[in-house]
VEXMARZA-836799 format. One record per residue (C-alpha): residue number from 1; x, y negated, z negated. Coordinates in Angstrom, 1 decimal. Layout:
BEGIN
MINU  num       X       Y       Z
MINU  NUM       X       Y       Z
...
***
This chain:
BEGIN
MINU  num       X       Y       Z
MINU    1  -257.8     8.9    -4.7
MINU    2  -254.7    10.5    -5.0
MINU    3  -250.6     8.7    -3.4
MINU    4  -251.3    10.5    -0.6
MINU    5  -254.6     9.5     0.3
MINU    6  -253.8     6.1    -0.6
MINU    7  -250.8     6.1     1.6
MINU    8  -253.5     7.1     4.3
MINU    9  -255.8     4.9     4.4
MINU   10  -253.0     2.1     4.5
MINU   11  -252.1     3.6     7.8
MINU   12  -255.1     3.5     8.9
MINU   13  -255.9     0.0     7.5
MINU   14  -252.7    -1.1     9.5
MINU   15  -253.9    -0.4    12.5
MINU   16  -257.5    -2.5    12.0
MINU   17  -255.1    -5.4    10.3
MINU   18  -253.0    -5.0    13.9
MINU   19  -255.8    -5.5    16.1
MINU   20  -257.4    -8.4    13.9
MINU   21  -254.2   -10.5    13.9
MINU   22  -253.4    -9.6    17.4
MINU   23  -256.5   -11.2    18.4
MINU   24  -256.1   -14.5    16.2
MINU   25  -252.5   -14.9    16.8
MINU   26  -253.7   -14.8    20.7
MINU   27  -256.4   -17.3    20.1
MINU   28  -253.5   -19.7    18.3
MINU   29  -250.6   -19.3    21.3
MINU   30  -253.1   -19.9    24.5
MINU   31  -252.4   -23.3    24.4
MINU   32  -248.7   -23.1    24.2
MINU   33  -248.9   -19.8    27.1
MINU   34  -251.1   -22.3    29.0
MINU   35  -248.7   -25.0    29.4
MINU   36  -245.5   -22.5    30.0
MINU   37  -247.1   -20.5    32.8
MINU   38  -249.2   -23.3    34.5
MINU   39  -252.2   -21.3    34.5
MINU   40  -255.7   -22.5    35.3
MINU   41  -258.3   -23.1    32.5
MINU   42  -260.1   -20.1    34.3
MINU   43  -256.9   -18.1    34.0
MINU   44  -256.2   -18.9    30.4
MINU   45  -259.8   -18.4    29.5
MINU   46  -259.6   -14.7    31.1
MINU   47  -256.4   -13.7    29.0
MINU   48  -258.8   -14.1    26.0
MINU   49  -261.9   -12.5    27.6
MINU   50  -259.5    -9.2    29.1
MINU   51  -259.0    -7.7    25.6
MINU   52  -262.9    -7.7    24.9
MINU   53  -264.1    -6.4    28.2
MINU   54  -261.4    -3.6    27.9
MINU   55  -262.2    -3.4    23.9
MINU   56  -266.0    -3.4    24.5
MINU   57  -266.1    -1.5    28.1
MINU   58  -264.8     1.8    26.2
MINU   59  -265.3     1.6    22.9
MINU   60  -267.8     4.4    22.9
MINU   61  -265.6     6.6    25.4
MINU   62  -263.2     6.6    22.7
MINU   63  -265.3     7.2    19.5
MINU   64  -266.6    10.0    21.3
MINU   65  -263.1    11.1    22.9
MINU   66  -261.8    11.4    19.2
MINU   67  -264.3    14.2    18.7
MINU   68  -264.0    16.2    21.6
MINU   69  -260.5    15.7    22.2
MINU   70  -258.9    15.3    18.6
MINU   71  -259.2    12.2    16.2
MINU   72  -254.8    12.7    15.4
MINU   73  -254.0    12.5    19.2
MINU   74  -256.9    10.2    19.9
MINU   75  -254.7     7.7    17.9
MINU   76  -251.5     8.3    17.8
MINU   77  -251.6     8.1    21.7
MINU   78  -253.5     4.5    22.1
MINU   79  -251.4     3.3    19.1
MINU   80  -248.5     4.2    21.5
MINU   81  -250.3     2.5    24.7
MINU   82  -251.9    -0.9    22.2
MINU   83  -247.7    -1.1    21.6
MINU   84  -246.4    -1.1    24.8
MINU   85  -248.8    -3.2    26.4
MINU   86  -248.6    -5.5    24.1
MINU   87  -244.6    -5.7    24.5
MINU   88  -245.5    -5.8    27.9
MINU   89  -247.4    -9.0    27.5
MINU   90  -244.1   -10.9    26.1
MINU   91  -242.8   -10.2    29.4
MINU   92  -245.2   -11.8    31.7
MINU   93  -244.4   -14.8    33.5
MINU   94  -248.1   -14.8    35.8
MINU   95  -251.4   -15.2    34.6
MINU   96  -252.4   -11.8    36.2
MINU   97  -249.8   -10.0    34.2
MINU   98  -251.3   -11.3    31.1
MINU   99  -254.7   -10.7    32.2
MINU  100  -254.1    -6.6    33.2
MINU  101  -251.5    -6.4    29.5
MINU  102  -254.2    -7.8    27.8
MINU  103  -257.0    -5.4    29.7
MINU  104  -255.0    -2.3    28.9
MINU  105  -254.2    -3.2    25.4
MINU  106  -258.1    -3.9    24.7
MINU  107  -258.5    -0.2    25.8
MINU  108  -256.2     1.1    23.8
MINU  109  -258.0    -0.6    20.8
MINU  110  -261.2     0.9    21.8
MINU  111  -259.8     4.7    21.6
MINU  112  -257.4     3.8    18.6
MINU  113  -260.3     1.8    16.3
MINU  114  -262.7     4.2    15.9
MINU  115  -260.2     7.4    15.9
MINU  116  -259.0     5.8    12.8
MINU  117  -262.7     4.7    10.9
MINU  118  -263.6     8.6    12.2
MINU  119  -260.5     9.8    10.4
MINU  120  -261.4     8.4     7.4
MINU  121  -265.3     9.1     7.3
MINU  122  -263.7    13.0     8.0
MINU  123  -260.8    12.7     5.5
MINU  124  -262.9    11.1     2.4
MINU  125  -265.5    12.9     0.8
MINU  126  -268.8    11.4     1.3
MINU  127  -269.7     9.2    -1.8
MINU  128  -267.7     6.4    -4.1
MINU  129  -264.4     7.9    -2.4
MINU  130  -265.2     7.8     1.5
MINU  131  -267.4     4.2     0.7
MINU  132  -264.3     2.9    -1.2
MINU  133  -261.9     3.7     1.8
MINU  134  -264.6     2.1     4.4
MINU  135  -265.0    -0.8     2.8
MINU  136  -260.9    -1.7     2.0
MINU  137  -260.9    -0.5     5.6
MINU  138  -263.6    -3.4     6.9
MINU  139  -261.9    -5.8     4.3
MINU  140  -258.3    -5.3     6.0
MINU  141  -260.3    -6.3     9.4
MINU  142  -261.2    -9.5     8.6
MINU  143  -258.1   -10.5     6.7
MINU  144  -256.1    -9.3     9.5
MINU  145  -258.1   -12.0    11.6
MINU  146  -258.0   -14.7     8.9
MINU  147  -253.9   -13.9     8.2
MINU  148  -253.5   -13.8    12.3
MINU  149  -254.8   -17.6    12.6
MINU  150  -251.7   -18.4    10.1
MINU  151  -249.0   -16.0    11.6
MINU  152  -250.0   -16.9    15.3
MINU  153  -249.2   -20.8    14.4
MINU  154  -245.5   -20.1    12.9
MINU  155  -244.8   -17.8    15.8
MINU  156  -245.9   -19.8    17.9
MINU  157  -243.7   -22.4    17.0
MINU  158  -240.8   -20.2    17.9
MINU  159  -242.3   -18.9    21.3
MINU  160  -245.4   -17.5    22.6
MINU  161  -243.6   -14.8    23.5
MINU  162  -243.5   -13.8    19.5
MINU  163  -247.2   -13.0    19.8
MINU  164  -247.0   -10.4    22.0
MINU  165  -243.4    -8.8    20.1
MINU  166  -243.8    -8.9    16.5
MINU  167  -247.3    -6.4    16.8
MINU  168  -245.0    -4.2    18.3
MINU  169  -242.9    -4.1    15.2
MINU  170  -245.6    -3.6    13.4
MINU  171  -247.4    -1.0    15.9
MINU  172  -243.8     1.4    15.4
MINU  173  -243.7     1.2    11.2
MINU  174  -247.4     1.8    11.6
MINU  175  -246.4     4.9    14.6
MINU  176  -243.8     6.4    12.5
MINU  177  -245.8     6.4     9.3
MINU  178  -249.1     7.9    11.0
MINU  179  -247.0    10.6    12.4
MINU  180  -246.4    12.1     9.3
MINU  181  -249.0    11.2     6.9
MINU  182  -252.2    12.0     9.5
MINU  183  -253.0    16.1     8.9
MINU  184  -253.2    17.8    12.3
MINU  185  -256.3    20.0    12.2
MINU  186  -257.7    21.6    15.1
MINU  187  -260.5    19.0    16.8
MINU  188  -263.9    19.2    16.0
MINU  189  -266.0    20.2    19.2
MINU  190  -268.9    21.1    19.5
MINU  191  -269.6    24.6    20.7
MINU  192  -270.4    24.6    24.6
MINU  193  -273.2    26.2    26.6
MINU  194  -272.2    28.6    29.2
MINU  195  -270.7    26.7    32.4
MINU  196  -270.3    22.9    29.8
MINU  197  -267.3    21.0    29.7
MINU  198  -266.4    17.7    29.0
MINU  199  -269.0    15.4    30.4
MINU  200  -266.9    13.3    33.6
MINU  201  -270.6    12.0    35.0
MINU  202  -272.2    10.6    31.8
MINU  203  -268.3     8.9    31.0
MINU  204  -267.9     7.8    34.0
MINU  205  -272.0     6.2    33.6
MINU  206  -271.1     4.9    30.4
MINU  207  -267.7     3.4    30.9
MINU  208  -269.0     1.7    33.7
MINU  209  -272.0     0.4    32.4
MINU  210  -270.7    -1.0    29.4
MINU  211  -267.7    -2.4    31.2
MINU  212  -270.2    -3.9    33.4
MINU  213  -272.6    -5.3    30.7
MINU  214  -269.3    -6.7    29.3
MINU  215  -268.3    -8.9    32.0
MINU  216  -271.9   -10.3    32.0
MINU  217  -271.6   -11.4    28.6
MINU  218  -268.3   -12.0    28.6
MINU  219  -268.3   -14.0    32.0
MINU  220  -270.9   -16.4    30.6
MINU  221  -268.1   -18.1    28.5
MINU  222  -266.9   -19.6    31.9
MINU  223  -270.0   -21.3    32.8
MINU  224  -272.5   -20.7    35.3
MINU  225  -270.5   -21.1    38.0
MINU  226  -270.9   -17.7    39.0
MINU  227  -274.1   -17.1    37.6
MINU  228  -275.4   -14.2    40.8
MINU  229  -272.3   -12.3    40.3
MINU  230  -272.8   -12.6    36.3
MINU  231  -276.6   -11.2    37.2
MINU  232  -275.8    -8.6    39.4
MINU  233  -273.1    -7.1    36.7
MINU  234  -275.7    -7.5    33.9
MINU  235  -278.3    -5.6    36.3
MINU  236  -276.0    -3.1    37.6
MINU  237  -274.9    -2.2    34.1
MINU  238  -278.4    -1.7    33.0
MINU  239  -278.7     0.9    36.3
MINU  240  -276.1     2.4    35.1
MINU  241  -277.4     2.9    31.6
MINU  242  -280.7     4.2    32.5
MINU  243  -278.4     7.1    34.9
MINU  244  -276.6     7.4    32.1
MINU  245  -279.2     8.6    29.6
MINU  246  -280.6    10.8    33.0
MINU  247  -277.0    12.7    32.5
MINU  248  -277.1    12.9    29.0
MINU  249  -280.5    14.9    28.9
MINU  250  -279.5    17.2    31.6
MINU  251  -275.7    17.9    30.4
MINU  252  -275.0    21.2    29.0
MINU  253  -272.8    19.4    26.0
MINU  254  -273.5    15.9    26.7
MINU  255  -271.5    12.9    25.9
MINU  256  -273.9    11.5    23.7
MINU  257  -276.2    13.5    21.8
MINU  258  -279.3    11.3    22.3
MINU  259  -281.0    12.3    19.2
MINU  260  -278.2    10.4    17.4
MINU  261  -280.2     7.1    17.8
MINU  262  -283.0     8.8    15.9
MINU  263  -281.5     8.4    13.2
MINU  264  -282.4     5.3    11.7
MINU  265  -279.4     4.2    10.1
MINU  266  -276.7     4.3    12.6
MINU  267  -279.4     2.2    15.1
MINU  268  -280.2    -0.2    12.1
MINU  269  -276.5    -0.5    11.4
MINU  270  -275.5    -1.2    15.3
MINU  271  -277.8    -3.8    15.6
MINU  272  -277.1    -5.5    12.1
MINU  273  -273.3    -5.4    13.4
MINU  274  -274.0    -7.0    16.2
MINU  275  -276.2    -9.8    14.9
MINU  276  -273.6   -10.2    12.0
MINU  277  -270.4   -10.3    14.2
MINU  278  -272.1   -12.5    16.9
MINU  279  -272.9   -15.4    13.8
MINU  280  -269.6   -14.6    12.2
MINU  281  -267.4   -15.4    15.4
MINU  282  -270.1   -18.0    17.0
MINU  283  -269.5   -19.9    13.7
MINU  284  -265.6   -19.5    13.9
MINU  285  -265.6   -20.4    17.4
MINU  286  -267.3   -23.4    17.5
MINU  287  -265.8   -24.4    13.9
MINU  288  -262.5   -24.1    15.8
MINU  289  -263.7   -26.6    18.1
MINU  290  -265.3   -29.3    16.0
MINU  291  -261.8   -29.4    13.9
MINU  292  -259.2   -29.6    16.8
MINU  293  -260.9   -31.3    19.6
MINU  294  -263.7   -33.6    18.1
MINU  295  -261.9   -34.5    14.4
MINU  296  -257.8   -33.7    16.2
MINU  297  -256.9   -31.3    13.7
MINU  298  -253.4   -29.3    14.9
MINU  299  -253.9   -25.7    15.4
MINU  300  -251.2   -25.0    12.2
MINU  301  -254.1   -27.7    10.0
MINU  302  -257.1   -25.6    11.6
MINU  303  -255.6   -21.7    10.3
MINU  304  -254.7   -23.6     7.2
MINU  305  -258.9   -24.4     7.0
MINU  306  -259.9   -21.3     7.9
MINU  307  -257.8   -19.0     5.8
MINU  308  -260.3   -19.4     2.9
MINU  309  -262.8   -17.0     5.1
MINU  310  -260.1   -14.0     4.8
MINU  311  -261.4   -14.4     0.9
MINU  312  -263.0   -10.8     1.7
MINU  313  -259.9    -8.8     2.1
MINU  314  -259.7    -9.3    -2.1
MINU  315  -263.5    -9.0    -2.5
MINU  316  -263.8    -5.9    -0.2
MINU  317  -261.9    -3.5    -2.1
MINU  318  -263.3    -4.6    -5.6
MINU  319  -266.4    -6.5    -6.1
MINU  320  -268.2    -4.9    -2.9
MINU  321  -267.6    -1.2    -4.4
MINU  322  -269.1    -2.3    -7.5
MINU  323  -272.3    -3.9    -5.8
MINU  324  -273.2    -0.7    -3.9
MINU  325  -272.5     1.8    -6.3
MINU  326  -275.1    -0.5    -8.4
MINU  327  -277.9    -1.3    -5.5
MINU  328  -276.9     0.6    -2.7
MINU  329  -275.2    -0.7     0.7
MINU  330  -279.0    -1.8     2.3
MINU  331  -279.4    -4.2    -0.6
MINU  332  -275.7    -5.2    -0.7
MINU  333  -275.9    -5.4     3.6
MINU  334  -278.9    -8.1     2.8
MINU  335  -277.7   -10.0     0.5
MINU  336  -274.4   -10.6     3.1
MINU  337  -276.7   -11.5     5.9
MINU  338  -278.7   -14.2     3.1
MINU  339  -275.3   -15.7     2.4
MINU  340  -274.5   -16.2     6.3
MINU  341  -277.6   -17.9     7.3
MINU  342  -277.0   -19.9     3.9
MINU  343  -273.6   -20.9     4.7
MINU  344  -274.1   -21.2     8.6
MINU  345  -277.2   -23.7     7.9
MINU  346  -275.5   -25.9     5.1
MINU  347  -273.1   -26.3     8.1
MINU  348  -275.9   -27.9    10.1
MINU  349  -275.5   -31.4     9.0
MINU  350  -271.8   -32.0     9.6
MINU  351  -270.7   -35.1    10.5
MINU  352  -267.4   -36.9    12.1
MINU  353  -266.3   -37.9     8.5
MINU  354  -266.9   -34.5     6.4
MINU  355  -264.4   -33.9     4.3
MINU  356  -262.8   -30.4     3.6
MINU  357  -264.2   -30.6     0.4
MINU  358  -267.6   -30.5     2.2
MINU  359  -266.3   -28.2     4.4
MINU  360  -265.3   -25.8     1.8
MINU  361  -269.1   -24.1     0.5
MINU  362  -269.6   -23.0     4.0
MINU  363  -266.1   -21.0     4.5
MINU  364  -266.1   -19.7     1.0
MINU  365  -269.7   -18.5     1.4
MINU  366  -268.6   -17.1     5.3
MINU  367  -266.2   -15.2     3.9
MINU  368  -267.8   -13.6     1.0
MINU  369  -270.6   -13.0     3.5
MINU  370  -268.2   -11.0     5.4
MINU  371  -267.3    -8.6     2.8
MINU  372  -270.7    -7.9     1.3
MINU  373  -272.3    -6.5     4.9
MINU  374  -269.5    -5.5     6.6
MINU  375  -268.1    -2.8     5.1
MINU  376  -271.4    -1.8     4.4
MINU  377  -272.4    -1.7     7.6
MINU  378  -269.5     1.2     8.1
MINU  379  -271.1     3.5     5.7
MINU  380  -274.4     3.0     7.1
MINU  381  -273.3     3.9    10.4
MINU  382  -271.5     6.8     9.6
MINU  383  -274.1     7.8     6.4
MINU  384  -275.4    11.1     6.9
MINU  385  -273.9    12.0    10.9
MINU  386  -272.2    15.2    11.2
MINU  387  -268.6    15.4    11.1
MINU  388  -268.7    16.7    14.9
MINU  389  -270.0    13.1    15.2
MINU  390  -268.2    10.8    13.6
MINU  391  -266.4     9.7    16.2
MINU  392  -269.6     8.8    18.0
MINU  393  -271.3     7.3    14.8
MINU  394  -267.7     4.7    14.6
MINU  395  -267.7     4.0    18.5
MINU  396  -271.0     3.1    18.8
MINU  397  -270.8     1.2    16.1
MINU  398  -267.1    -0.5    17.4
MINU  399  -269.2    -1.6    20.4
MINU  400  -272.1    -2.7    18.9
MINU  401  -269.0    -5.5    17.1
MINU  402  -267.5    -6.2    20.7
MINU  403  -270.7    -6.8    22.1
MINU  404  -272.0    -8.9    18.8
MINU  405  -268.8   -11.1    18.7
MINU  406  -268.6   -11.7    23.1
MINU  407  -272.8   -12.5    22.7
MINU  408  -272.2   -15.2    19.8
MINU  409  -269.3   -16.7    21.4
MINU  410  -270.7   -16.9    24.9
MINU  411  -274.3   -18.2    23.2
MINU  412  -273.0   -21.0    21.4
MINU  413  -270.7   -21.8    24.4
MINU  414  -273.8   -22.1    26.6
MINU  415  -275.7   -24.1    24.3
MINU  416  -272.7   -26.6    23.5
MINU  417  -272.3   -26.7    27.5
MINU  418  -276.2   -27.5    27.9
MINU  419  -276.6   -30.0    24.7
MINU  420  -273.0   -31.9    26.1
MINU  421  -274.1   -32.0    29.1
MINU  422  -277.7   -33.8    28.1
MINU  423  -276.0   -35.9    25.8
MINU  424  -273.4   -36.9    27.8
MINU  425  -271.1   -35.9    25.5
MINU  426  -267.9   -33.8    26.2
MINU  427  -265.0   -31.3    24.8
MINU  428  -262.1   -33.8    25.8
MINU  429  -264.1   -37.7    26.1
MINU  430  -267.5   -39.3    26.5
MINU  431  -269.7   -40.0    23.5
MINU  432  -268.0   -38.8    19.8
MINU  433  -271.8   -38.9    18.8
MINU  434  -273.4   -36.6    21.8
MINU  435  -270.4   -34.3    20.9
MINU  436  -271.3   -33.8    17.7
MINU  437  -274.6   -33.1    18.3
MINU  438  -274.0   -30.7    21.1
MINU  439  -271.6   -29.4    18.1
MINU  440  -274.7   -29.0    15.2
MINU  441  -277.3   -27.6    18.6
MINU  442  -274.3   -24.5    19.3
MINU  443  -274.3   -24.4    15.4
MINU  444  -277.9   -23.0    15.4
MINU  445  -277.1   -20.1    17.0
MINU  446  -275.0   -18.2    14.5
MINU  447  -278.2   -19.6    12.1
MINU  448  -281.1   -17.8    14.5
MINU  449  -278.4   -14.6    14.4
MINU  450  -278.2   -14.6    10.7
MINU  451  -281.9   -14.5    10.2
MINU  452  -282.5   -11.9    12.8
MINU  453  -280.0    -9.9    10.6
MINU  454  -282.0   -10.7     7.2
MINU  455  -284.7    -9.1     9.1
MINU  456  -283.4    -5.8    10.4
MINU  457  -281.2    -5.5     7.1
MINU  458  -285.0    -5.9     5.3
MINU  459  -286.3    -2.6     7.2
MINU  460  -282.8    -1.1     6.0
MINU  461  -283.7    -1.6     2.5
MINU  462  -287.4    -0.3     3.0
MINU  463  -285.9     2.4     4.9
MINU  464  -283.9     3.2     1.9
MINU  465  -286.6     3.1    -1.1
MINU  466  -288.9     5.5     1.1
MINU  467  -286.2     8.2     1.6
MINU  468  -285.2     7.7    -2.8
MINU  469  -288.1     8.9    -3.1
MINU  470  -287.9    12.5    -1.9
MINU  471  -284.0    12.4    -3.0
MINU  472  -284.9    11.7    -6.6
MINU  473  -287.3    15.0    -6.3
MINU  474  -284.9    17.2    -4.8
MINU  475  -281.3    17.9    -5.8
MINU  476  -280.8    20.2    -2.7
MINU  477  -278.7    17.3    -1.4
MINU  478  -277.9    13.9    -1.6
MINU  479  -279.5    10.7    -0.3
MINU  480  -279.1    10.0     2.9
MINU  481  -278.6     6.5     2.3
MINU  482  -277.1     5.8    -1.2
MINU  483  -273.7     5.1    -1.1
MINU  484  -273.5     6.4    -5.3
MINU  485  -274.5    10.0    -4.5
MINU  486  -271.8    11.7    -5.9
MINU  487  -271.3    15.0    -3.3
MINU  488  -270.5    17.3    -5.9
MINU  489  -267.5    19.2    -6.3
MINU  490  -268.7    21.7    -3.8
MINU  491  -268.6    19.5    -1.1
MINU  492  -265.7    18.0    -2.3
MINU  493  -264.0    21.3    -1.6
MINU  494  -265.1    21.8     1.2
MINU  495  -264.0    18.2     2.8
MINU  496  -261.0    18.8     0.9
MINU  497  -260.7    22.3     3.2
MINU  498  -262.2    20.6     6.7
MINU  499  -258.8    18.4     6.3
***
């Protein structure tokens, strides 16, 4: 890749390092905000849970908005609304202004996220180029997270407030930069049918159900309190699904083409996010848990620990390139899912003594996990959709990660809740012992995720040798699911001229 294209994708990869460490630095300062504001465990547990029901609620209103409605303003816009909402947040001095800052700035991720993975996938040519870009891209993620855990704790120490202000900066350098380095073509839109339009019924259906869906997930963090109103959400938003997919099949230009999940590899690579990101932030969480509040770790000692698993933003970009240019992303996308469940079951066993030395196999193994399926995992989703679609192919995708990282989190909260509550231990007292086995039962459930992921990531990598086949018989075009099909200079050209 050329300066220019380089100086790109580091825009681009600014804005998924932004919403990583946004996230982490958050997850750092809620104690501190706590204590400031006087809010409610409820309240502070609902400035967390805000961002992912707004992130996870339109996530696929906004992959598919970039499409219709222009990938450049798709993300220059929500770039503008993610940094004003969270300037916003400094500023509060309620719970509920937190709560709606925090709402609105997860919507703004959801249009601005997969704008920016669609402008990629539309801006690389398909091949070593567009895989190399996805994967620093999915790299930059993560390390944003891991480098947000560190960040959060310094700026914490001098005021919460420095949470919400210093993305801002960065949101403006990143703003300024975009403005003049993303090309302005005219949006891709599909051609309409006499008397079609943009769909309002089937966005309306789908932001609502997934919002919906969200809270149900999301809500089961909190307990079960509130278990009917957690069931009636949850079986509203499936309502709402079904009229959805109603819509969709009688719209003129639908929303969602429905013969995109047909295609095997952006379903395959949904669900494999989903069961990847639910282990990888289940883990995390309850990680983050066993350190601070059964060992008394400081929240500074606790980033320190858990910086290792950002090891991916170096192994992204260079030995993951290598690996799938070699066996192709379904083999590379299995052999991240066999590290997890490694590393997630050597985990198993930990006691109140473990060292970090003990510690260590597991988060070096985590991380490295992370960056062989991940990035992956973007060009599978995005392998072979049309560039009409892109935006689709990265929102659905976007959602399947919101909805994989609220259902780990809220699983091994329940089970932690159920296992403490059997064994009398507790969070903050009772038995150090029943703690720290409620600690290794929540601990299974990033293990059961992992495996469910070897699984589906094993019918990727049939899926994969049976469609070789045909590709190594014909060179009419290129495999559908090798990532080290070269596209040929024709369509080189040709992306080269979309752009």
């Amino acid at each position: 890749m050329g300066a220019r294209a380089w100086a790109l994708l580091l825009v681009l990869c600014g804005t998924i390092f932004l919403e990583g460490a946004d996230i982490a630095m958050l997850a750092v300062a809620i104690p501190s905000i706590r204590s400031d504001l006087g809010l409610s465990t409820g309240t502070a547990a609902w400035v967390i849970s805000a961002y992912v029901l707004g992130y996870a609620g339109f996530t696929l209103l906004g992959g598919r908005a970039a499409d219709l409605l222009g990938r450049r303003r798709m993300f220059l816009t929500w770039l503008g609304v993610f940094l004003v909402f969270s300037g916003l947040g400094g500023f509060a001095t309620e719970g509920w202004m937190l709560i709606v800052a925090r709402f609105v700035t997860g919507v703004a991720a959801a249009f601005m996220t997969p704008a920016a993975m669609s402008i990629i996938t539309t801006s690389y040519a398909e091949g070593p180029a567009r895989n190399q870009a996805l994967l620093v891209f999915a790299g930059t993620s993560a390390g944003g997270f891991s480098l947000g855990l560190v960040i959060g704790g310094l700026l914490t120490e001098l005021g919460w407030q420095w949470v919400f202000f210093a993305p801002v900066l960065f949101a403006a350098v990143i703003l300024v930069a975009a403005v003049r380095l993303i090309p302005a073509p005219a949006p891709v839109v599909p051609a309409p049918s006499p008397g079609g339009g943009f769909d309002l019924p089937g966005a309306a259906a789908a932001a609502g159900a997934m919002l919906l869906l969200a809270y149900g997930v999301v809500s089961l963090e909190h307990g079960l309190a509130d278990w009917p109103l957690t069931l009636t959400s949850v079986a509203a938003g499936l309502l709402l699904v079904v009229a959805f997919v109603g819509i969709e099949r009688r719209a003129a230009v639908p929303l969602v083409r429905l013969g995109i999940f047909r295609t095997g590899t952006v379903v395959r690579a949904g669900l494999g996010a989903l069961l990847f990101l639910g282990a990888f932030m289940g883990f995390q969480f309850v990680l983050t848990l066993y350190l601070q509040e059964l060992r008394g770790w400081s929240s500074w000692q606790t980033a320190i620990a858990l910086v290792v698993m950002g090891c991916d933003v170096v192994l992204a970009p260079t030995l993951t390139p290598r690996l799938v240019n070699r066996y192709g992303h379904a083999r590379v996308i299995l052999a991240g899912f066999l590290l997890a469940a490694t590393a997630y079951a050597l985990f198993l066993p930990v006691g109140m003594d473990w060292t970090y030395a003990a510690m260590f196999p597991t988060l070096i193994l985590a991380g490295t996990a992370f960056a062989l399926a991940y990035g992956p995992l973007l060009i599978a989703a995005t392998d072979g959709v049309a560039e009409a679609e892109q935006g689709l192919a990265g929102g659905l995708l976007q959602t399947a990660t919101q909805f994989g990282a609220a259902i780990g989190i809220s699983a091994v909260t329940a089970v932690y809740g159920i296992a403490s509550a059997g064994g009398g231990g507790g969070a903050h007292g009772g038995d150090a012992e029943g703690s720290l086995e409620a600690f290794r039962a929540a601990l299974t459930v990033p293990v059961v995720l992992a495996v469910l992921g070897v699984v589906v990531s094993l019918a990727g990598v049939r899926g994969s040798r049976r469609k070789a086949q045909p590709a190594t018989r014909s060179h009419e075009s290129g495999s559908t699911l090798s990532a080290t099909v070269d596209p040929g200079p024709a369509a080189a050209s040709a992306a080269r001229d979309a752009r």
